[in-house]
C-alpha positions as CSV (number, residue, x, y, z in Angstrom):
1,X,-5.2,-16.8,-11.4
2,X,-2.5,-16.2,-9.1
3,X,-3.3,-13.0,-7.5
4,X,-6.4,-11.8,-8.7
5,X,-6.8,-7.9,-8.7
6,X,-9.1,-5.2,-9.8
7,X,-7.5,-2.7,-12.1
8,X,-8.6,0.8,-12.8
9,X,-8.3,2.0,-16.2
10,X,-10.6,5.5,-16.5
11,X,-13.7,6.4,-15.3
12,X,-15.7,3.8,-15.0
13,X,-13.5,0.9,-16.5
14,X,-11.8,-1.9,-13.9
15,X,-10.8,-5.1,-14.8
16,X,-10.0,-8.4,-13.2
17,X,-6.7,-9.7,-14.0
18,X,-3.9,-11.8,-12.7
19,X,-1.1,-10.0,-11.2
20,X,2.6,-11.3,-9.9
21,X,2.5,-12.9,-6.4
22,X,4.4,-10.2,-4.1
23,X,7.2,-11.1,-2.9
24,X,9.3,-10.2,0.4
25,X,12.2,-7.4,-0.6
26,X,13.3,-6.3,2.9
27,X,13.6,-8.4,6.2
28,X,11.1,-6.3,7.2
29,X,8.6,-7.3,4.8
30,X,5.1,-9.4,5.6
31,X,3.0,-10.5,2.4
32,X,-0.6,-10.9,3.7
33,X,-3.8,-12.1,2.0
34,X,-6.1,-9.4,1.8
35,X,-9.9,-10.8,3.8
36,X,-11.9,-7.9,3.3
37,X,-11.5,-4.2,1.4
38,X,-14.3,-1.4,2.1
39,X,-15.0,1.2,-0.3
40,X,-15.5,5.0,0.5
41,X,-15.8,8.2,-1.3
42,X,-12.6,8.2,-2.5
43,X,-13.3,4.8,-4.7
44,X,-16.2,6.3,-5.8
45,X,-14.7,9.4,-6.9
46,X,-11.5,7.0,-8.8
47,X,-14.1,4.8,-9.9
48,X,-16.7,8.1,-11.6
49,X,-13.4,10.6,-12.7
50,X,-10.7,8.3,-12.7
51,X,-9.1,9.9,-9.6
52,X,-8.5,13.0,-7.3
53,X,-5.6,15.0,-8.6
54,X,-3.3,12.9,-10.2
55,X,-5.6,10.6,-12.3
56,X,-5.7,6.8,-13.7
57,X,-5.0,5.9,-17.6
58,X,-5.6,3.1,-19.4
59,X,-1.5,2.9,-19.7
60,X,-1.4,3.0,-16.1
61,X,-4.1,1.3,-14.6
62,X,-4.0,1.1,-10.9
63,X,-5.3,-1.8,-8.8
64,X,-8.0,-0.3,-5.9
65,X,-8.7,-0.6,-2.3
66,X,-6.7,1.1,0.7
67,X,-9.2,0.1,4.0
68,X,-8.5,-3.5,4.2
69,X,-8.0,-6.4,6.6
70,X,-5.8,-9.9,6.0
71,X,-4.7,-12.6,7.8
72,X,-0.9,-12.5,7.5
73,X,0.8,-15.3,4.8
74,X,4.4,-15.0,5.3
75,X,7.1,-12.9,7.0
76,X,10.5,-11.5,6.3
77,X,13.8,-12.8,8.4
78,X,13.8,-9.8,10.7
79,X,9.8,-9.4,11.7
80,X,9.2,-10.2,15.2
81,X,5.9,-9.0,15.7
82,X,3.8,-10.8,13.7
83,X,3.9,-14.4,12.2
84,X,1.6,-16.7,9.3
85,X,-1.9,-17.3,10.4
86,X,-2.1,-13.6,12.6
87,X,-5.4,-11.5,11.9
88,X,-4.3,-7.9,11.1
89,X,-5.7,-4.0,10.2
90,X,-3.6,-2.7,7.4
91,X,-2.7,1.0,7.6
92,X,-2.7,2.0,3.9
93,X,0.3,4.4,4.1
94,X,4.1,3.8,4.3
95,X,6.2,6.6,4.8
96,X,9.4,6.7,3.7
97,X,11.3,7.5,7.8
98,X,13.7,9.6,6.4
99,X,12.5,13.2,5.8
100,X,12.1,16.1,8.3
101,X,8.4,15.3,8.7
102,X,9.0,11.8,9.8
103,X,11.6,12.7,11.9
104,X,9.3,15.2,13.5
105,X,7.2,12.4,14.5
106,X,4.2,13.2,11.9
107,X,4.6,10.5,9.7
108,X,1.0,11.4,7.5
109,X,2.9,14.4,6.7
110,X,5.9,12.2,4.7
111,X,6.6,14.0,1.5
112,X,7.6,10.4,0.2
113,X,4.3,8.3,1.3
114,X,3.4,5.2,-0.3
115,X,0.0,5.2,0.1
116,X,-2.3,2.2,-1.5
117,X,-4.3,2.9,-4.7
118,X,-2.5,6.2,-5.0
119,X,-2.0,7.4,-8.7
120,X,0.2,6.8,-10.7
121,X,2.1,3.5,-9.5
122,X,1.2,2.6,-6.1
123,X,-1.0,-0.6,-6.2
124,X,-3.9,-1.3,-3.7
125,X,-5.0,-4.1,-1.5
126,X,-8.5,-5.2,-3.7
127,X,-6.0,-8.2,-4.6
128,X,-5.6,-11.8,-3.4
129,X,-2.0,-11.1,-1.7
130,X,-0.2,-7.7,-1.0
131,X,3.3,-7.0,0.2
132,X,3.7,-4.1,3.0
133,X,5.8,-3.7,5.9
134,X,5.2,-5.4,9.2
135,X,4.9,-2.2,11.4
136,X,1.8,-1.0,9.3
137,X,-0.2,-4.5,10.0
138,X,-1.6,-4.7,13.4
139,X,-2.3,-8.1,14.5
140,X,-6.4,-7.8,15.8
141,X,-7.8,-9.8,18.9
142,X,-10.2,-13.3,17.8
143,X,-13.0,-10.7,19.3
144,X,-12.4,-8.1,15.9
145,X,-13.8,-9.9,13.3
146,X,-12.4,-9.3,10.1
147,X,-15.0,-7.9,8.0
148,X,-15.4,-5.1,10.8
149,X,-11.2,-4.8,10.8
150,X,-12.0,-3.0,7.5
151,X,-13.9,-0.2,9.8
152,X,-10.5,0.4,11.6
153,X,-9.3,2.4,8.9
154,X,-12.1,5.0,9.1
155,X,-12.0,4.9,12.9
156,X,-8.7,6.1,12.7
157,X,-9.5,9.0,10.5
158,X,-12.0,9.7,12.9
159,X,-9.4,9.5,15.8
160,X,-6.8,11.6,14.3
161,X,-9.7,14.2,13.4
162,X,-11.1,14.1,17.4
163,X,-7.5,14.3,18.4
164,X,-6.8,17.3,16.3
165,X,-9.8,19.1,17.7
166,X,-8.4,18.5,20.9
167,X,-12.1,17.8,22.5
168,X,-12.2,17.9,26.3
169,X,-14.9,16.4,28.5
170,X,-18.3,18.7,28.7
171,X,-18.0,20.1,25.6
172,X,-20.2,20.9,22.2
173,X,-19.2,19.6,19.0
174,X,-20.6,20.1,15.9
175,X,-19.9,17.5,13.1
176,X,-20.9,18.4,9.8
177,X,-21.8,15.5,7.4
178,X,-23.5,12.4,8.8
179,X,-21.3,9.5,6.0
180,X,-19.0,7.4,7.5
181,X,-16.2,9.6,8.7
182,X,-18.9,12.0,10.3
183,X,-20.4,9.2,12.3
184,X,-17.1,7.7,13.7
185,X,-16.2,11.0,14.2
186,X,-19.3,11.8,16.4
187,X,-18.6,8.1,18.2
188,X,-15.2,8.9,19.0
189,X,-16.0,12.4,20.4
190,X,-18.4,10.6,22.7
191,X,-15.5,8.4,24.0
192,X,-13.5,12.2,24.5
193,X,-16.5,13.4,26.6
194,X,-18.4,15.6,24.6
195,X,-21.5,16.1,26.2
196,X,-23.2,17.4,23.1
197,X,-22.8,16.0,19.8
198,X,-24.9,17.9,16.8
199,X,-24.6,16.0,13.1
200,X,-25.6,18.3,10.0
201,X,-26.9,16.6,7.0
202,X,-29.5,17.2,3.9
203,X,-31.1,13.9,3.8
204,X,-33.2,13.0,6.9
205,X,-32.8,9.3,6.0
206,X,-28.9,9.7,7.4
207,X,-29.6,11.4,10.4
208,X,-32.3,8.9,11.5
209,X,-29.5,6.5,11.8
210,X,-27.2,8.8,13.5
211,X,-30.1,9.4,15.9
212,X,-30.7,5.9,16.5
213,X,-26.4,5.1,16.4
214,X,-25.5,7.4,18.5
215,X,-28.1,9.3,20.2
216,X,-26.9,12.5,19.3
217,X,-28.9,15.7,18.1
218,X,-29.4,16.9,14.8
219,X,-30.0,19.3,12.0
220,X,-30.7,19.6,8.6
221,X,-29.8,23.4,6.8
222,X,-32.5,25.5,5.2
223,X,-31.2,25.4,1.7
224,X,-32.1,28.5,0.5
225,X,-30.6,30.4,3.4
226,X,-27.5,31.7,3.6
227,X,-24.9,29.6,5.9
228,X,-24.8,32.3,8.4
229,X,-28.8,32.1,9.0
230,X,-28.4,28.0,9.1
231,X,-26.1,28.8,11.9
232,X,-28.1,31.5,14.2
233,X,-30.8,29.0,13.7
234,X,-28.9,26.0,15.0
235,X,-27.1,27.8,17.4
236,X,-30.8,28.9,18.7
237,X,-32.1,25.8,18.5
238,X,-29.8,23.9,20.7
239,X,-28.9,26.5,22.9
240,X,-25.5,27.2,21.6
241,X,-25.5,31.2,22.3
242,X,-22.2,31.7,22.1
243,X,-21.6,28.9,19.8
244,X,-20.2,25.6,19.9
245,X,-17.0,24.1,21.2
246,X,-15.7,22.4,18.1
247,X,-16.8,22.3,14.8
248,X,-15.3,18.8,12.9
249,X,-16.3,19.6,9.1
250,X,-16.6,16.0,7.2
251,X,-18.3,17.0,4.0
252,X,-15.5,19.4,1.9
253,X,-18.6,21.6,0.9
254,X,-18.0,25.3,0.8
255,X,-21.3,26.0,2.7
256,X,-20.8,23.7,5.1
257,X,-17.3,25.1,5.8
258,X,-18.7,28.9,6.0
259,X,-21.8,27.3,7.9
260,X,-18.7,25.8,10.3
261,X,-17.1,29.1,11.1
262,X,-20.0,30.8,12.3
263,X,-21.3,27.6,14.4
264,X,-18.3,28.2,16.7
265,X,-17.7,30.5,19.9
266,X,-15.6,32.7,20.4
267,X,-12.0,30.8,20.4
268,X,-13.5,27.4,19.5
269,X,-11.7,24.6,17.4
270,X,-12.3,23.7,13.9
271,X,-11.0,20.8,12.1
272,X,-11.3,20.4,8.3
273,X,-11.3,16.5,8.0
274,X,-13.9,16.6,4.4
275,X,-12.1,17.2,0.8
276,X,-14.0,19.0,-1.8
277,X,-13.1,21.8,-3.9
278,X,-9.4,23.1,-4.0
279,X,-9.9,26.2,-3.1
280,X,-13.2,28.2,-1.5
281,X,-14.6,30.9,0.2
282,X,-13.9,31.4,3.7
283,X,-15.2,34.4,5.7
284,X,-12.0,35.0,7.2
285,X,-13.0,38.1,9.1
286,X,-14.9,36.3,11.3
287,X,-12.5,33.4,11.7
288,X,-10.0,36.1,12.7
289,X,-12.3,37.7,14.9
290,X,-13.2,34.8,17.0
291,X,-9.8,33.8,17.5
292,X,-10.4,30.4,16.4
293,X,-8.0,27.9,16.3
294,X,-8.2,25.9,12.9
295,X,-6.1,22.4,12.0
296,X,-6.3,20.3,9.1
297,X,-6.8,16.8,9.3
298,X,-5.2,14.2,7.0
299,X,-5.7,10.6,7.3
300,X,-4.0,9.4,10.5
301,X,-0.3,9.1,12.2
302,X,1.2,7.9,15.4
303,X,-1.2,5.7,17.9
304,X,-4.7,6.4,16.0
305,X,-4.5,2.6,15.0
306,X,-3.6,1.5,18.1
307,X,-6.6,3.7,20.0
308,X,-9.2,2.5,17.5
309,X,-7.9,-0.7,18.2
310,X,-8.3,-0.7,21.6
311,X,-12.1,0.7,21.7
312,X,-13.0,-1.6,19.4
313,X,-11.4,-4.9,21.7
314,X,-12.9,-3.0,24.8
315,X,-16.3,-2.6,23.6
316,X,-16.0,1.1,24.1
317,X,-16.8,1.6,20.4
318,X,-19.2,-0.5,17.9
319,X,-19.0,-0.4,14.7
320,X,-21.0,-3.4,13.1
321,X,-24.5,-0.9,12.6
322,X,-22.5,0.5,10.4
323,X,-21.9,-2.4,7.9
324,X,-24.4,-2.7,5.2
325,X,-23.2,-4.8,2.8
326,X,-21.0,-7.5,1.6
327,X,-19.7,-8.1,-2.2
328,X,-18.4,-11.2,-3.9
329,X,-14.6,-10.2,-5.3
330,X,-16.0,-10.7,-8.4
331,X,-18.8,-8.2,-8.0
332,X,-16.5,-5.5,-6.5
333,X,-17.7,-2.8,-8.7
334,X,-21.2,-3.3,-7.9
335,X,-20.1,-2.3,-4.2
336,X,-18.7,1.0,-5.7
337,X,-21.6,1.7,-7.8
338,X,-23.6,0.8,-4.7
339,X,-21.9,3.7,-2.2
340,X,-21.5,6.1,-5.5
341,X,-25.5,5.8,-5.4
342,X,-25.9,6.4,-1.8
343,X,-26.8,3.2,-0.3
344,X,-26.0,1.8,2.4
345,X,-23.2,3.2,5.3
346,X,-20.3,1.1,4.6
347,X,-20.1,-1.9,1.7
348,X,-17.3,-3.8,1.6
349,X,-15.9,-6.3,-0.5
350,X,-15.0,-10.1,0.6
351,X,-11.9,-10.7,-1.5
352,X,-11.5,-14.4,-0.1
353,X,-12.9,-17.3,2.3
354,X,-10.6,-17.1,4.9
C-alpha cells in the first residue's frame, strides 16, 4: 500500500485500506508522515457510537486520529519555516482565516474549521502521509521525542483550559476528573502557581498516580450523596471554607458540574473543559449568587502550542509517566479498545519506523 489508513465505518467497524498519496494544493502546503497518533476519549466514543454529533456511515467512512506527530516529507514553494527531515507537533485544526472569529484572533472559534477525523469528510492523521498547512506543524527540538510529541496535543488543551481560568500564583484549584486532560490540566496549573491542586475521581487506582505524578491532593465523592454534601465535605476537608479559587471541570458529568459550582468561593472561576451530555442541570442560583465567572473551553488557539512546547523543551513539564503503551499500526484498534476499557493513561499508536 501506498498510504495505508484506518477507516471508520460504524460502531465498531475500521478498516485498513490504501488511500491516495496527498498531495501539495497551496504553496503553503507541507505533506508529512505521520510517526505516532494517540487515542483519547473521543476515538473511543467514534470507535463505540460511530461519533459525537454528526456520526460515521459505512458510505462515508472516515479515517481516525487528530493528536499526532510526523517528521515533515515535503514542502510547498512558499513554506519557509519548515523543510524535509524536520520533527513536528501537528495541531489538528485549520481554520479557514477569513470569518469574524478568526479575525478576532480566536481562531478555535472558526465557524469553517477543518478539524482531523471530524464527520462527515475531513480525514485524520492514523495514515502513512497527510497533507496540512505549514503554520499548524511545529518543528519540535531532538530533546522531544516523538512518541511524547503526541502528548502536545493534550497539553495544549490543558493550556488553553489553565489560561481560560486565568489561575494566578497562590491559588486553589480544583480539577475534576483525574484522565488525561485532568492531569495535564493539574500539571500546567502547577507551572501558573497554584499552590493547591485537588483532583476528583471515582476510582482510587487514578488518583494514586495523580498522587504519585503530581503530588497533588485528592478526593473521591460519596456516591450516594448529593453533589452539594460531596462539596461541604471537600471543602472541610482541605480547608477550603470559603471555597476554592478555580474549579477546571474535565469529566462532562452532570454531578461533577453541580459538584463544581458549589466547590467554588465566592467570585471564583470555573472552566467547563469535559463534554458529556448536551444539556444538564445547573444550579444556577447559586452560580448567580456567587458571582462566579464561568468560560468554556474548546480545544486550543493562539500560543497554547507554542507554551506546551516550550515546557516540554525546558523541562518545566514531563509528560513520559504518562505514556502506557505503544501499538503496532496494524493493531491500532486494540489501542482504542484498550483506552475504551480503561487501561492505561495514554496508548498511542506507532504508524511507522521513522
Amino acid at each position: 500500500m501506498q498510504n495505508p489508513s484506518w477507516l471508520l465505518y460504524g460502531p465498531g467497524s475500521a478498516k485498513l485500506e490504501d488511500r491516495p498519496l496527498p498531495v501539495i494544493e497551496d504553496q503553503h502546503d507541507i505533506i508529512v508522515q505521520i510517526a505516532y497518533v494517540g487515542v483519547c476519549g473521543s476515538d473511543v466514543h467514534f470507535w463505540k457510537h460511530g461519533g459525537i454529533g454528526a456520526k460515521v456511515d459505512s458510505e462515508h467512512p472516515l479515517v481516525m486520529g487528530h493528536e499526532a506527530s510526523a517528521i515533515v516529507h515535503a514542502v510547498g514553494s512558499k513554506c519557509n519555516t519548515l523543510k524535509p527531515g524536520d520533527h513536528v507537533a501537528i495541531e489538528p485544526g485549520f481554520p479557514c482565516r477569513r470569518c469574524p472569529a478568526c479575525k478576532r484572533g480566536v481562531y478555535n472559534q472558526c465557524v469553517d474549521m477543518t478539524f482531523a477525523a471530524a464527520p462527515p469528510a475531513c480525514h485524520g492523521m492514523l495514515t502513512k502521509y497527510f497533507r496540512m498547512p505549514e503554520d499548524f506543524a511545529y518543528k519540535i527540538p531532538s530533546s522531544i521525542s516523538l512518541d511524547l510529541a503526541v502528548l502536545i496535543e493534550p497539553l495544549s488543551v490543558a493550556v488553553h483550559s489553565s489560561r481560560q481560568a486565568g489561575i494566578k500564583p497562590g491559588e486553589s484549584v480544583v480539577i475534576m476528573g483525574s484522565g488525561t486532560i485532568g492531569l495535564l490540566c493539574g500539571v500546567i496549573a502547577k507551572v501558573f502557581g497554584a499552590h493547591q491542586i485537588i483532583l476528583i475521581d471515582i476510582l482510587e487506582e487514578k488518583l494514586q498516580f495523580a498522587r504519585k505524578y503530581l503530588g497533588c491532593e485528592t478526593f473521591i465523592p460519596d456516591a450516594p450523596s448529593s453533589p452539594e454534601i460531596n462539596a461541604a465535605a471537600l471543602r472541610e476537608r482541605f480547608g477550603l471554607a470559603e471555597g476554592a479559587d478555580v474549579l477546571i471541570e474535565a469529566t462532562g458529568a452532570e454531578s461533577c458540574i453541580q459538584m463544581g459550582i458549589h466547590v467554588l468561593r465566592m467570585g471564583g472561576s470555573y472552566v467547563q473543559t469535559g463534554l458529556g451530555k448536551s444539556k444538564i442541570e445547573v444550579p444556577m442560583v447559586m452560580l448567580s449568587e456567587k458571582e462566579l465567572t464561568v468560560k468554556g473551553s474548546f480545544r486550543y488557539g493562539p500560543g497554547d502550542y507554542e507554551l506546551a512546547i516550550k515546557l516540554l523543551e525546558t523541562e518545566r513539564v514531563s509528560v513520559k509517566e504518562l505514556l502506557s503503551s505503544t501499538v503496532s499500526f496494524e493493531k491500532a484498534t486494540s489501542a482504542w479498545d484498550m483506552t475504551a476499557a480503561g487501561k492505561g493513561i495514554k496508548n498511542i499508536i506507532k504508524v511507522a519506523d521513522l
